[in-house]
PDB file as gemmi writes it, atoms N, CA and C in Angstrom:
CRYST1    1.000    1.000    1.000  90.00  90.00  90.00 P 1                      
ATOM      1  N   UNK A   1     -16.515 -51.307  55.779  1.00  0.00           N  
ATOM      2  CA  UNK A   1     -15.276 -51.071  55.095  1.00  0.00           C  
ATOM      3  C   UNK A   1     -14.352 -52.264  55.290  1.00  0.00           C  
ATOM      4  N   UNK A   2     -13.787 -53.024  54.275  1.00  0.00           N  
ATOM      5  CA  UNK A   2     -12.847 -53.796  54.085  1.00  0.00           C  
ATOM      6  C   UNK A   2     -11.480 -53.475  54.386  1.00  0.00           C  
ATOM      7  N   UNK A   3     -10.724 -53.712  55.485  1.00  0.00           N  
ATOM      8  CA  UNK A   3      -9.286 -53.947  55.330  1.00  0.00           C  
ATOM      9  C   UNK A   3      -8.371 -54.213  54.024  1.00  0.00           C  
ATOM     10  N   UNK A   4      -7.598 -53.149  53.969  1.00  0.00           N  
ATOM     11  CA  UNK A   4      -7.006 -53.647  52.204  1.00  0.00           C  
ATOM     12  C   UNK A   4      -5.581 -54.304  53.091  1.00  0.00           C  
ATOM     13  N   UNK A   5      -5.549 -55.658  52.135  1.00  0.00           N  
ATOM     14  CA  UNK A   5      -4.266 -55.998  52.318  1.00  0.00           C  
ATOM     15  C   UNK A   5      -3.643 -56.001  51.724  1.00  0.00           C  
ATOM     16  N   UNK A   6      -1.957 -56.528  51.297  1.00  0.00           N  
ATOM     17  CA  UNK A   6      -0.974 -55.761  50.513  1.00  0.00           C  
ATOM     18  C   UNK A   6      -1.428 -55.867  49.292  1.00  0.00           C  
ATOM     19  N   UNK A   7      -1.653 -57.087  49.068  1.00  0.00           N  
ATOM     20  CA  UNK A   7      -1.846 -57.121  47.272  1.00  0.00           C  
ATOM     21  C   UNK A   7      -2.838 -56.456  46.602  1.00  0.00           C  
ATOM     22  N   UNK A   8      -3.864 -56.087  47.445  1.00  0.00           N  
ATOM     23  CA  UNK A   8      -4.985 -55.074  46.846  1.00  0.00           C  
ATOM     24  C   UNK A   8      -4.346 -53.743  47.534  1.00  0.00           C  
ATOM     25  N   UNK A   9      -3.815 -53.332  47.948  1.00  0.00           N  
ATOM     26  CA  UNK A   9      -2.903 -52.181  47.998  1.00  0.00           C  
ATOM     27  C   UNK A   9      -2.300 -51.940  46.819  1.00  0.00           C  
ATOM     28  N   UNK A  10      -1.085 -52.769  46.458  1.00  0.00           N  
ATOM     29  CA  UNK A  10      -0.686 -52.558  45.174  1.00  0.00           C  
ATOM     30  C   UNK A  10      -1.149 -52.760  44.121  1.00  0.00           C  
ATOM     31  N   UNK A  11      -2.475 -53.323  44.030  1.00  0.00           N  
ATOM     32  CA  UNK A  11      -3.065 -53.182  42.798  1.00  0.00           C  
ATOM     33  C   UNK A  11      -3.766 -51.962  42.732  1.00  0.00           C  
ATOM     34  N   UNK A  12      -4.213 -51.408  44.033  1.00  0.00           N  
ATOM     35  CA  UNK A  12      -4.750 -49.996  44.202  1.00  0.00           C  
ATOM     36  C   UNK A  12      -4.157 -48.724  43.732  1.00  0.00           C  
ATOM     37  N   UNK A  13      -2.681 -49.068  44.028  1.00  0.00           N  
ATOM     38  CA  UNK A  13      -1.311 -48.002  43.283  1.00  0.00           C  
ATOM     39  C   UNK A  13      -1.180 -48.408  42.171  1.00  0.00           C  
ATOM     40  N   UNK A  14      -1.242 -49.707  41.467  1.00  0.00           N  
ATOM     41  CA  UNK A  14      -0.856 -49.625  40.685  1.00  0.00           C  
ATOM     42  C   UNK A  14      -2.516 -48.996  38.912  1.00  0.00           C  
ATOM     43  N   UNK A  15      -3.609 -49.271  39.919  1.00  0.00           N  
ATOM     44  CA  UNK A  15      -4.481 -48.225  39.293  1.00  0.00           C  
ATOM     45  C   UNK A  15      -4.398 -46.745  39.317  1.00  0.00           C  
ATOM     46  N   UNK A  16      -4.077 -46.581  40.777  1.00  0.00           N  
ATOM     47  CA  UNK A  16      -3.567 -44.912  40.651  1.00  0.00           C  
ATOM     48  C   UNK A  16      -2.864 -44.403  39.813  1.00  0.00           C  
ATOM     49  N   UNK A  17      -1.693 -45.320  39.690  1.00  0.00           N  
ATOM     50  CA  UNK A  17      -0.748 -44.507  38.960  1.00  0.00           C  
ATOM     51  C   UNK A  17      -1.205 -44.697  37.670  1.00  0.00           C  
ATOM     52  N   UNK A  18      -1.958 -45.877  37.026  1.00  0.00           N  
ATOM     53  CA  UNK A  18      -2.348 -46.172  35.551  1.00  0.00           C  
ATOM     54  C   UNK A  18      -3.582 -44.611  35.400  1.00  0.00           C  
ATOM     55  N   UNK A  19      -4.331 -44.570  36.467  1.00  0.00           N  
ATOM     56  CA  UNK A  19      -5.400 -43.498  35.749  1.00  0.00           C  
ATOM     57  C   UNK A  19      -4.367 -42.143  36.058  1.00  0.00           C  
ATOM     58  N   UNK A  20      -3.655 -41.583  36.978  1.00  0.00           N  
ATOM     59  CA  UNK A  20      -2.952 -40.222  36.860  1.00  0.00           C  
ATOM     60  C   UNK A  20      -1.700 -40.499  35.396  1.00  0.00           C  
ATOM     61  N   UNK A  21      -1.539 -41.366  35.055  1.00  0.00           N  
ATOM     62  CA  UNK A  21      -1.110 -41.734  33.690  1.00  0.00           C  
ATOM     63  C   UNK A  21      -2.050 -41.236  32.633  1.00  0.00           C  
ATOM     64  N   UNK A  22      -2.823 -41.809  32.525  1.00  0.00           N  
ATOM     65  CA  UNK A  22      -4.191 -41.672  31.715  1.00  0.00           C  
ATOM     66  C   UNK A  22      -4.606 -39.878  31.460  1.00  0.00           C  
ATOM     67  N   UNK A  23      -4.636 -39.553  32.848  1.00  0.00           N  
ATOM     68  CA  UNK A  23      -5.112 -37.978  33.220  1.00  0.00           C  
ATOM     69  C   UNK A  23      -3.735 -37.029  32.539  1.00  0.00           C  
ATOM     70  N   UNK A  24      -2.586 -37.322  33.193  1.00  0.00           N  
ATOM     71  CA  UNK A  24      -1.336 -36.398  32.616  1.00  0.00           C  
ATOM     72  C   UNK A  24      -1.337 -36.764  31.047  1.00  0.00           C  
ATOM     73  N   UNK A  25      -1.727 -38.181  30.625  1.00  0.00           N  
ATOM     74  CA  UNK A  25      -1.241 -37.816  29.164  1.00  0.00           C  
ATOM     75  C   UNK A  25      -2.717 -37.150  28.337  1.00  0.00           C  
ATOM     76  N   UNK A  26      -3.733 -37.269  28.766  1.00  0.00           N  
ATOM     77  CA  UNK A  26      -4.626 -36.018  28.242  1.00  0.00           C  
ATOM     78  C   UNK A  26      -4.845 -34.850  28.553  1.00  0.00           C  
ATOM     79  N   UNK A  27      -4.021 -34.501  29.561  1.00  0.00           N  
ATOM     80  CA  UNK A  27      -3.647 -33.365  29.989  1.00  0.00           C  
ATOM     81  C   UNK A  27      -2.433 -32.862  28.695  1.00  0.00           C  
ATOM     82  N   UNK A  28      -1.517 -33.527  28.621  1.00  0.00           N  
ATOM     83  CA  UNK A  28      -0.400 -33.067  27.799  1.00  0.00           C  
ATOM     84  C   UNK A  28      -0.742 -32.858  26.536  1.00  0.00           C  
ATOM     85  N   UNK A  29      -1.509 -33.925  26.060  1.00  0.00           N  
ATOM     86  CA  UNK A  29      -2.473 -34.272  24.497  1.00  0.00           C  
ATOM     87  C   UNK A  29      -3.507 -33.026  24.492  1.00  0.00           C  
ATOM     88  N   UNK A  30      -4.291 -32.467  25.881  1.00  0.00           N  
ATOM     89  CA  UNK A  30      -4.720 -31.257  25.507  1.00  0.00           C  
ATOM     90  C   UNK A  30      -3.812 -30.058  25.416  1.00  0.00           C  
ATOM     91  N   UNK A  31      -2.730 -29.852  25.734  1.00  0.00           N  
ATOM     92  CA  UNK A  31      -1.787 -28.736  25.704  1.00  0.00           C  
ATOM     93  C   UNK A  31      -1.114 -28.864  24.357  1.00  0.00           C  
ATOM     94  N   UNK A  32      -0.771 -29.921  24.171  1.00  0.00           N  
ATOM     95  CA  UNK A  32       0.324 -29.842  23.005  1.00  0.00           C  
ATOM     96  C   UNK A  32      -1.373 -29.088  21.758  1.00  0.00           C  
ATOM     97  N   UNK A  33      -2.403 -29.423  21.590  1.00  0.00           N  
ATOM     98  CA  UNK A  33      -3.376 -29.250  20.672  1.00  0.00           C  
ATOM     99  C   UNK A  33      -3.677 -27.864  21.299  1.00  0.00           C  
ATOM    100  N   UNK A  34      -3.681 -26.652  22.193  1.00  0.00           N  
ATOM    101  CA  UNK A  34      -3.711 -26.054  22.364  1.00  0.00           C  
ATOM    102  C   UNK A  34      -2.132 -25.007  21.521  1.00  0.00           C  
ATOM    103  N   UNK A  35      -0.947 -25.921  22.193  1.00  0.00           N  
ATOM    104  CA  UNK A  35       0.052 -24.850  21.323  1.00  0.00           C  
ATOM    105  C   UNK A  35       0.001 -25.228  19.938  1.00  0.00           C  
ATOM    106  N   UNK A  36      -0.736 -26.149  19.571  1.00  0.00           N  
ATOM    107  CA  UNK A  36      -0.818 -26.290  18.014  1.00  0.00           C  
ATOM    108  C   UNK A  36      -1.680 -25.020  17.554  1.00  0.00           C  
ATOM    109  N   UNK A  37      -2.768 -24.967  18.087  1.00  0.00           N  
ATOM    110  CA  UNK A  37      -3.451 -23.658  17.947  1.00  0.00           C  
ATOM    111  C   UNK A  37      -2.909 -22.191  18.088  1.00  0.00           C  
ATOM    112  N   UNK A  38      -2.273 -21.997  18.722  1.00  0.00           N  
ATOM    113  CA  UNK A  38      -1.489 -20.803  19.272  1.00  0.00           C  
ATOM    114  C   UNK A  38      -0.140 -20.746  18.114  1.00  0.00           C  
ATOM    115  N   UNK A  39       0.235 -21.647  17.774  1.00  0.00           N  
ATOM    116  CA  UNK A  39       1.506 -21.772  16.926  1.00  0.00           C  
ATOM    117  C   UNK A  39       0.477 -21.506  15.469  1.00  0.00           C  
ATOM    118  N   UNK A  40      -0.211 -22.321  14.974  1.00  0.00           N  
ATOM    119  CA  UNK A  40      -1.144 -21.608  13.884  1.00  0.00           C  
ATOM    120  C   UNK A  40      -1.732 -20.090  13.788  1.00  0.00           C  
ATOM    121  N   UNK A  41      -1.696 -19.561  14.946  1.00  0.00           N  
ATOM    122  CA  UNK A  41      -2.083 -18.238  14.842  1.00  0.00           C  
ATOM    123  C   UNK A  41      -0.981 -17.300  14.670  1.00  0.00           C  
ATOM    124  N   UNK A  42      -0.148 -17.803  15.379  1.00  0.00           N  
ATOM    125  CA  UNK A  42       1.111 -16.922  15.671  1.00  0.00           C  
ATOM    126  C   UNK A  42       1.949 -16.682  13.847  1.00  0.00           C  
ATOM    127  N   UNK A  43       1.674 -18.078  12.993  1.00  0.00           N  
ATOM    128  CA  UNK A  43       1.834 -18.731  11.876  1.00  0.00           C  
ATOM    129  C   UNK A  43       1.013 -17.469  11.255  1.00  0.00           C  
ATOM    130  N   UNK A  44       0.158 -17.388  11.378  1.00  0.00           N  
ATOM    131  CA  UNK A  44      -1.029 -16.315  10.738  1.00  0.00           C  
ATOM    132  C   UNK A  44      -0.615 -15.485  10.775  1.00  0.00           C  
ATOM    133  N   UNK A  45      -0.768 -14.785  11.831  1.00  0.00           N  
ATOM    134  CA  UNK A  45      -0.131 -13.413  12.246  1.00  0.00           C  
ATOM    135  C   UNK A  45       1.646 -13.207  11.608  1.00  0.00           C  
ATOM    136  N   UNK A  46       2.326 -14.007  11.861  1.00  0.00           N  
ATOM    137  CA  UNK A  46       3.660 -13.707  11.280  1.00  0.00           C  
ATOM    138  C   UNK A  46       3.703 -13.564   9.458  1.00  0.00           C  
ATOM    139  N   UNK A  47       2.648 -14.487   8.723  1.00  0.00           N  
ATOM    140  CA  UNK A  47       2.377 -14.725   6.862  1.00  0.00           C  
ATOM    141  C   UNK A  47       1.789 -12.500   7.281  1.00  0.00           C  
ATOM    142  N   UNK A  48       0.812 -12.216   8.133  1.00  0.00           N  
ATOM    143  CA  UNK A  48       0.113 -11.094   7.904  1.00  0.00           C  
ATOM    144  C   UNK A  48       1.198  -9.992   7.768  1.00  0.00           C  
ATOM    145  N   UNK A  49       2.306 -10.033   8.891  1.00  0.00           N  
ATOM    146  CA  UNK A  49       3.134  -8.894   9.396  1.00  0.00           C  
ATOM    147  C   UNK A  49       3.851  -9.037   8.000  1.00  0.00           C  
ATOM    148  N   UNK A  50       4.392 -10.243   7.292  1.00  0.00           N  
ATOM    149  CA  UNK A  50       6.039 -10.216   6.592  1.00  0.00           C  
ATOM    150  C   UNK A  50       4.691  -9.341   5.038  1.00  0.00           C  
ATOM    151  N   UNK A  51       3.573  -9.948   5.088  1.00  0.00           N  
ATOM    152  CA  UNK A  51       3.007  -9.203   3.553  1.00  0.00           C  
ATOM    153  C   UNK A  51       2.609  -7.650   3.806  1.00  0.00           C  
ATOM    154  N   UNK A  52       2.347  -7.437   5.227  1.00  0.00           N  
ATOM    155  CA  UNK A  52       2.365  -5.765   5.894  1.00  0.00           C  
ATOM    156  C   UNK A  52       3.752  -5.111   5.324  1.00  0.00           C  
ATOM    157  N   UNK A  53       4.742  -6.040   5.737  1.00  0.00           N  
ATOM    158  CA  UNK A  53       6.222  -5.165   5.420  1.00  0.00           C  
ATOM    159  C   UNK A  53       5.912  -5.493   3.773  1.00  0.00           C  
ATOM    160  N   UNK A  54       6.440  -6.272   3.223  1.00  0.00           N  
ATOM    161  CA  UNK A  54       6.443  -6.228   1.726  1.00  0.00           C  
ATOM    162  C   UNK A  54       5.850  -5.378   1.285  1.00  0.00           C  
ATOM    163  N   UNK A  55       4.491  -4.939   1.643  1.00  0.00           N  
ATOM    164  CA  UNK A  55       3.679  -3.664   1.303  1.00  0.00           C  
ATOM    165  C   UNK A  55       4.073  -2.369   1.531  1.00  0.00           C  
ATOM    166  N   UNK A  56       4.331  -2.356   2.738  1.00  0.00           N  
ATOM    167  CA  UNK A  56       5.389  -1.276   3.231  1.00  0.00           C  
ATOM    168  C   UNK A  56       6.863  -1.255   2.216  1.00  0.00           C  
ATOM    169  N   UNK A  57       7.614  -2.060   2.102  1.00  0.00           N  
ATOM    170  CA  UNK A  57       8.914  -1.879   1.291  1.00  0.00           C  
ATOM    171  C   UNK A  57       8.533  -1.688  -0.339  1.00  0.00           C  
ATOM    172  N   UNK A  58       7.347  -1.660  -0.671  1.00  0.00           N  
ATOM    173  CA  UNK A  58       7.188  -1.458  -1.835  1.00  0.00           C  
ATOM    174  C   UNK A  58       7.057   0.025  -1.739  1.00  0.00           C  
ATOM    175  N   UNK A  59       5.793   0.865  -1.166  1.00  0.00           N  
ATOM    176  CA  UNK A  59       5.429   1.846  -1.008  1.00  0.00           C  
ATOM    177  C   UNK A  59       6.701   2.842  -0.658  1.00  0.00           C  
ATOM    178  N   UNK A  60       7.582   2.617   0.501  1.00  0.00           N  
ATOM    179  CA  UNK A  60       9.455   3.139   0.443  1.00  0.00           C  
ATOM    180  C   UNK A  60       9.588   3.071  -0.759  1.00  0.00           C  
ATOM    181  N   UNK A  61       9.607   2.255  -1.910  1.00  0.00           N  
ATOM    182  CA  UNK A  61      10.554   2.265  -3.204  1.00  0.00           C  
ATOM    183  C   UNK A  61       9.445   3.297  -3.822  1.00  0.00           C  
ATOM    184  N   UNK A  62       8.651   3.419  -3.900  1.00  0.00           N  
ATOM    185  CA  UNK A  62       7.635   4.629  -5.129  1.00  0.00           C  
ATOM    186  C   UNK A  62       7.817   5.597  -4.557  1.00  0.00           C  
ATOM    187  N   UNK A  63       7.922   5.676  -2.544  1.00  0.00           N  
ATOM    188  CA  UNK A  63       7.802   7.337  -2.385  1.00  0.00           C  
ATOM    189  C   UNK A  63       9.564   7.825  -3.216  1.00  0.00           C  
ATOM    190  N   UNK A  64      10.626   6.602  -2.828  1.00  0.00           N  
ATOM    191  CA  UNK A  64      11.724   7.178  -3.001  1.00  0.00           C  
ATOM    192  C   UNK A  64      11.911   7.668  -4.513  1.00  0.00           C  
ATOM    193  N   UNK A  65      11.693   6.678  -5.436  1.00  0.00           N  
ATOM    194  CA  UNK A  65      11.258   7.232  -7.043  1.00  0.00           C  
ATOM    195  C   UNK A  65      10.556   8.619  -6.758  1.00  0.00           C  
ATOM    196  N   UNK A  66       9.562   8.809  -6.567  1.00  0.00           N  
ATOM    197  CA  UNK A  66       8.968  10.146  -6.210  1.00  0.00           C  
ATOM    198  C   UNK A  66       9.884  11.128  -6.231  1.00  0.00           C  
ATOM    199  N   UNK A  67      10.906  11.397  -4.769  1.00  0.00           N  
ATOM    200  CA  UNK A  67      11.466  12.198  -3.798  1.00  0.00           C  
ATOM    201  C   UNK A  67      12.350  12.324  -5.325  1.00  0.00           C  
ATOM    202  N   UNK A  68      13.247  11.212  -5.883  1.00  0.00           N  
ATOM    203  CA  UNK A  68      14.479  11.692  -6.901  1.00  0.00           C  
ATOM    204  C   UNK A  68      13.877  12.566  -7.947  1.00  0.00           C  
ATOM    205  N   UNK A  69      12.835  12.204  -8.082  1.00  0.00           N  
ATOM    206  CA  UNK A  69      11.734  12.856  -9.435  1.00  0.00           C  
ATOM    207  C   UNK A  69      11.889  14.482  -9.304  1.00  0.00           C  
ATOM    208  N   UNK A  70      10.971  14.908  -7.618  1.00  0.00           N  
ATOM    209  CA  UNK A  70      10.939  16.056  -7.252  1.00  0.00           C  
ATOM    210  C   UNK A  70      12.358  16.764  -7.202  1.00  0.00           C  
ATOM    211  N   UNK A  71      13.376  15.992  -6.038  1.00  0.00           N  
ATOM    212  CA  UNK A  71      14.403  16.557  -6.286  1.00  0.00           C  
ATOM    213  C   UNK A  71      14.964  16.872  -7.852  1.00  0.00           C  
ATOM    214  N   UNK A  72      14.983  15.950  -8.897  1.00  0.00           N  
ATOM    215  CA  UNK A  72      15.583  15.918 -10.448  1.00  0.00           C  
ATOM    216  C   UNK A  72      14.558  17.524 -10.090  1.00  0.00           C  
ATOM    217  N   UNK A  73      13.663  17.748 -10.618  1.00  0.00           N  
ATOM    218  CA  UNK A  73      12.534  18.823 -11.117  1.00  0.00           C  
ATOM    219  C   UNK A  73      12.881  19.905 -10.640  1.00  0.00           C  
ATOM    220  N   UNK A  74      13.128  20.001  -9.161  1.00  0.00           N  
ATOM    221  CA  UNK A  74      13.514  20.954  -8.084  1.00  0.00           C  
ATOM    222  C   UNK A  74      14.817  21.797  -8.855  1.00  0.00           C  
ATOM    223  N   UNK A  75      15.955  20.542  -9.034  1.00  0.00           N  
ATOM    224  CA  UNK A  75      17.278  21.339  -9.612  1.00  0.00           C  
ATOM    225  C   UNK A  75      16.609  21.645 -11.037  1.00  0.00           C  
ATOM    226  N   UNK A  76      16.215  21.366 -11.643  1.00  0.00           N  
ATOM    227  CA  UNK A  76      16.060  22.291 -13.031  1.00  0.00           C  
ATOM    228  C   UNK A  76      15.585  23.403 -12.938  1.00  0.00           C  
ATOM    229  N   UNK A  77      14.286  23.554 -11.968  1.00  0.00           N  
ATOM    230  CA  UNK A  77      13.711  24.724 -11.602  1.00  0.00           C  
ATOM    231  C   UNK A  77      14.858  25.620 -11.183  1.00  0.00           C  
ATOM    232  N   UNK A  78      15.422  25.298 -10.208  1.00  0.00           N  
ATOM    233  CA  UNK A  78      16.625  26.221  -9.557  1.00  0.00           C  
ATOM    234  C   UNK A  78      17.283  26.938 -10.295  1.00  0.00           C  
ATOM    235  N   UNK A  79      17.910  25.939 -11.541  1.00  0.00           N  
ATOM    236  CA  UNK A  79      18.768  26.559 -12.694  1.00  0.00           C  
ATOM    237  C   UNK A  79      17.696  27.305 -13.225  1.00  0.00           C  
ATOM    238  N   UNK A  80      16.420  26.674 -13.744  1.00  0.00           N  
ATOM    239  CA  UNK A  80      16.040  28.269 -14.423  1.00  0.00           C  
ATOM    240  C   UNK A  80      15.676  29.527 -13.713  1.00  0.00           C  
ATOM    241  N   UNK A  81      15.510  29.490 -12.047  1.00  0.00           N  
ATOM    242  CA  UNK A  81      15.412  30.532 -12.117  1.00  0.00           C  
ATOM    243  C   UNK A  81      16.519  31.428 -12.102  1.00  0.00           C  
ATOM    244  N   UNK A  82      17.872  30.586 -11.461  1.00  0.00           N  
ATOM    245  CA  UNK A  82      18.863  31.370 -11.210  1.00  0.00           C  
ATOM    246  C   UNK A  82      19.217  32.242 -12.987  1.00  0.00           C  
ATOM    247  N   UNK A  83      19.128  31.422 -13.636  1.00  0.00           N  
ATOM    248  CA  UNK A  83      19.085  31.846 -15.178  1.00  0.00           C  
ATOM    249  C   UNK A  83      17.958  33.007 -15.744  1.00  0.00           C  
ATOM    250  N   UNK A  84      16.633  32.962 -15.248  1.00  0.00           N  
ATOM    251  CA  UNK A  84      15.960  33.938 -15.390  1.00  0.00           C  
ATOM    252  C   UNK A  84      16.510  35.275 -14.217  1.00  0.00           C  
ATOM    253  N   UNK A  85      16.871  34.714 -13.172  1.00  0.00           N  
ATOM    254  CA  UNK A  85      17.429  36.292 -12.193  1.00  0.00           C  
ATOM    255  C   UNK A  85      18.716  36.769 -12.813  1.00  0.00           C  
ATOM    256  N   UNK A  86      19.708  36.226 -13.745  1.00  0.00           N  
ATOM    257  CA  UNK A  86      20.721  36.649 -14.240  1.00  0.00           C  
ATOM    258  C   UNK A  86      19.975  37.639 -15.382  1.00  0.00           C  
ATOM    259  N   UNK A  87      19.193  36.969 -16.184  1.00  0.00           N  
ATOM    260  CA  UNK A  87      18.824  37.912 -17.164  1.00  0.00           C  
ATOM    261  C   UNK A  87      17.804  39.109 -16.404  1.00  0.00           C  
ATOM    262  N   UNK A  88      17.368  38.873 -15.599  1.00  0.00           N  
ATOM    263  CA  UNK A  88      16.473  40.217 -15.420  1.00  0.00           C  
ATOM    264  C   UNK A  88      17.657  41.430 -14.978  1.00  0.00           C  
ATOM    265  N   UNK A  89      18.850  40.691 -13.350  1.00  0.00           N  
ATOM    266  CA  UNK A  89      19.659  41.259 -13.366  1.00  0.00           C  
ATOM    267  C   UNK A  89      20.276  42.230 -14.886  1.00  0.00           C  
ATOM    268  N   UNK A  90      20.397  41.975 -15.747  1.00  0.00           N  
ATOM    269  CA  UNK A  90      21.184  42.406 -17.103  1.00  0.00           C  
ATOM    270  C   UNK A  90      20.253  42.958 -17.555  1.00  0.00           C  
ATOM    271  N   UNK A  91      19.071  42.551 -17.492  1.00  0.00           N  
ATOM    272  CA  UNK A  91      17.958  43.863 -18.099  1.00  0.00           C  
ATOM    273  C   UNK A  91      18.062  44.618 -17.408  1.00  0.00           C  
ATOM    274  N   UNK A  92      18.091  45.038 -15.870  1.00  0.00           N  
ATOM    275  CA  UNK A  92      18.080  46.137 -14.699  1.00  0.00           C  
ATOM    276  C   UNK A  92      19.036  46.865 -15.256  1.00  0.00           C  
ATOM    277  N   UNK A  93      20.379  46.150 -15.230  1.00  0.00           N  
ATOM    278  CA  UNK A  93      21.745  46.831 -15.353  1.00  0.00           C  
ATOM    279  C   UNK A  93      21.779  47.593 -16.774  1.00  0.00           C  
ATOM    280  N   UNK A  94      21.318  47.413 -17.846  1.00  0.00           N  
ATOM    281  CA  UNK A  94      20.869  48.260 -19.158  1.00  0.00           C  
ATOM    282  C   UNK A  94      19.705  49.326 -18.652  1.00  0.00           C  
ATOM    283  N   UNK A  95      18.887  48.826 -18.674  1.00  0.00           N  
ATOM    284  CA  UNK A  95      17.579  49.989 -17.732  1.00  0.00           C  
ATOM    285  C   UNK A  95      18.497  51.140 -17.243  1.00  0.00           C  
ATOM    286  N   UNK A  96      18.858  50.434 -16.182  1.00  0.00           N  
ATOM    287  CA  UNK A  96      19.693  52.051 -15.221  1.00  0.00           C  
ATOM    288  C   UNK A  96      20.743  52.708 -16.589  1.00  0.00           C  
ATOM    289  N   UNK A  97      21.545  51.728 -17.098  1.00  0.00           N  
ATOM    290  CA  UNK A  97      22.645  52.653 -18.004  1.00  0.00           C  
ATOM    291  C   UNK A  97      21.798  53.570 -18.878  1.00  0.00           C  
ATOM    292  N   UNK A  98      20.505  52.986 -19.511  1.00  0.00           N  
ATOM    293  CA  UNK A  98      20.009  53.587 -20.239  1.00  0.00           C  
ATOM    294  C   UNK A  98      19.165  54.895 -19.610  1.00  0.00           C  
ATOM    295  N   UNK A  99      18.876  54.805 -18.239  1.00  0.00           N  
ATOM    296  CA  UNK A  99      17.804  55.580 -17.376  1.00  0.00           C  
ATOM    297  C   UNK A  99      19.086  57.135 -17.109  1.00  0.00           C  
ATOM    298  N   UNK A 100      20.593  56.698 -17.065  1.00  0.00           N  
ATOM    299  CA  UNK A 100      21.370  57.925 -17.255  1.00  0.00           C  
ATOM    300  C   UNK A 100      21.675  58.084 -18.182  1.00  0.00           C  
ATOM    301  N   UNK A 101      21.924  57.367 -19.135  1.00  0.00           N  
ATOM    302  CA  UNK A 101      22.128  58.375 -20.962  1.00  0.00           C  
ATOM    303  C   UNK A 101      20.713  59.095 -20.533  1.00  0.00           C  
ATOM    304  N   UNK A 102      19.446  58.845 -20.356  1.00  0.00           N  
ATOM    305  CA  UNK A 102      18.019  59.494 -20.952  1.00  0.00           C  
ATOM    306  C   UNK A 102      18.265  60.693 -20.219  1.00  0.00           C  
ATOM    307  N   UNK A 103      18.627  61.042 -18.748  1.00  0.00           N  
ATOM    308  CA  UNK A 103      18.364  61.980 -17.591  1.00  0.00           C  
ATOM    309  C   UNK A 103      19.537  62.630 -17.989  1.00  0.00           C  
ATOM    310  N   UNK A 104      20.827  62.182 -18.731  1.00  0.00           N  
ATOM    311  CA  UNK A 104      22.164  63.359 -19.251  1.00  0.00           C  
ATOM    312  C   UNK A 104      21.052  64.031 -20.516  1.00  0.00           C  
ATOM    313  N   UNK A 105      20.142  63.441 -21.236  1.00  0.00           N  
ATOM    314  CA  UNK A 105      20.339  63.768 -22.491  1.00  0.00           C  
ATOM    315  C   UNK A 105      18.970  65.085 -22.087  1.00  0.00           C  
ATOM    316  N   UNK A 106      17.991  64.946 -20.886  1.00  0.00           N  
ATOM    317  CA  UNK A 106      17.190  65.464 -20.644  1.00  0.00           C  
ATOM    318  C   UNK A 106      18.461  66.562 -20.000  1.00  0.00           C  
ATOM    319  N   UNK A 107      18.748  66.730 -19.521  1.00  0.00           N  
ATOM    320  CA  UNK A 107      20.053  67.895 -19.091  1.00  0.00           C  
ATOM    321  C   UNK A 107      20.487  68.793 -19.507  1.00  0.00           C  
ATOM    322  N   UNK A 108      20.877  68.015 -21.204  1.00  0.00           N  
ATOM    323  CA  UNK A 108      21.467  68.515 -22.446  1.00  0.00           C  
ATOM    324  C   UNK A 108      20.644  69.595 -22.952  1.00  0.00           C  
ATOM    325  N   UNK A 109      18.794  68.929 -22.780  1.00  0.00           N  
ATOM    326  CA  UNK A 109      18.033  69.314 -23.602  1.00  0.00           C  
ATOM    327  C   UNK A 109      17.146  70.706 -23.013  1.00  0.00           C  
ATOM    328  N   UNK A 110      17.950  70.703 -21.294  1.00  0.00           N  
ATOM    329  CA  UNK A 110      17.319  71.951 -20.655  1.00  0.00           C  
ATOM    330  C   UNK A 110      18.061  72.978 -20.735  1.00  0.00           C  
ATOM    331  N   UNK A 111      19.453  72.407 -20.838  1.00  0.00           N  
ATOM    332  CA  UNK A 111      20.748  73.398 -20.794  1.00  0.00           C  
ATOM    333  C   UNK A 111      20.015  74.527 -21.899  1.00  0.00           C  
ATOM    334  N   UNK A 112      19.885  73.597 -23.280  1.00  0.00           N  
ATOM    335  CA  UNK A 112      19.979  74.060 -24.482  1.00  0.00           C  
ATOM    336  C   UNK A 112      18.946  75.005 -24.216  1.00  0.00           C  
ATOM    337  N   UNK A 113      17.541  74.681 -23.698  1.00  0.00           N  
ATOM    338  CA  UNK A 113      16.827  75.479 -23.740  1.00  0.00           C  
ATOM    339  C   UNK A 113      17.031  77.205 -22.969  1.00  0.00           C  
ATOM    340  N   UNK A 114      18.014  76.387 -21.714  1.00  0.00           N  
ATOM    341  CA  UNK A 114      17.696  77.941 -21.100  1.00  0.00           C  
ATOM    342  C   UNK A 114      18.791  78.465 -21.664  1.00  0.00           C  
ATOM    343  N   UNK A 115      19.567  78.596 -22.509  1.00  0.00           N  
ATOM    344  CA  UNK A 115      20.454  79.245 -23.036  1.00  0.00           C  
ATOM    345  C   UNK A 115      20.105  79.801 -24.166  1.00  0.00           C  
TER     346      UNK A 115                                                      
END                                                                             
């Protein structure tokens, strides 16, 4: 083994530091190409989620068209039936008036007889 003296000392550091130079910047050159990758996916994934929602905010607008449709349909139904229970009501209410004229006139018609 050779004695290092100064000047091959510092040429010794000054290789060290040239190859841990060398090493950190392909170290960094592999990271930065790693978050390039990770940023492309993330890129992916974010184009996937915003056309997920768009899909989604479309499908909200047809169910809601839908819901006004049913509701519109719902109130017409309502009115007719409330409109058909008024008239049956008014048929009932004739029925009965007419169900006591018939039961006076059946009355009339027993009186007469037993007399």
């Amino acid at each position: 083994m050779v004695p290092l003296n100064y000047s091959s000392g510092r040429l010794f550091c000054k290789f060290s530091i040239l190859l841990l130079s060398i090493f950190l910047l392909f170290w960094i050159f592999l990271e930065k190409q790693q978050l390039s990758v990770k940023t492309e996916d993330l890129q992916v994934q974010l184009r996937f989620a915003n056309e997920h929602i768009s899909s989604l905010s479309a499908q909200i607008n047809v169910i809601s068209k839908h819901k006004d449709r049913i509701e519109a349909l719902f109130a017409k139904e309502k009115e007719r039936c409330n409109e058909s229970i008024n008239q049956q009501s008014k048929r009932i209410s004739l029925l009965q008036i007419e169900n006591v004229r018939l039961n006076d006139l059946m009355e009339n018609i027993s009186r007469q007889k037993a007399s």
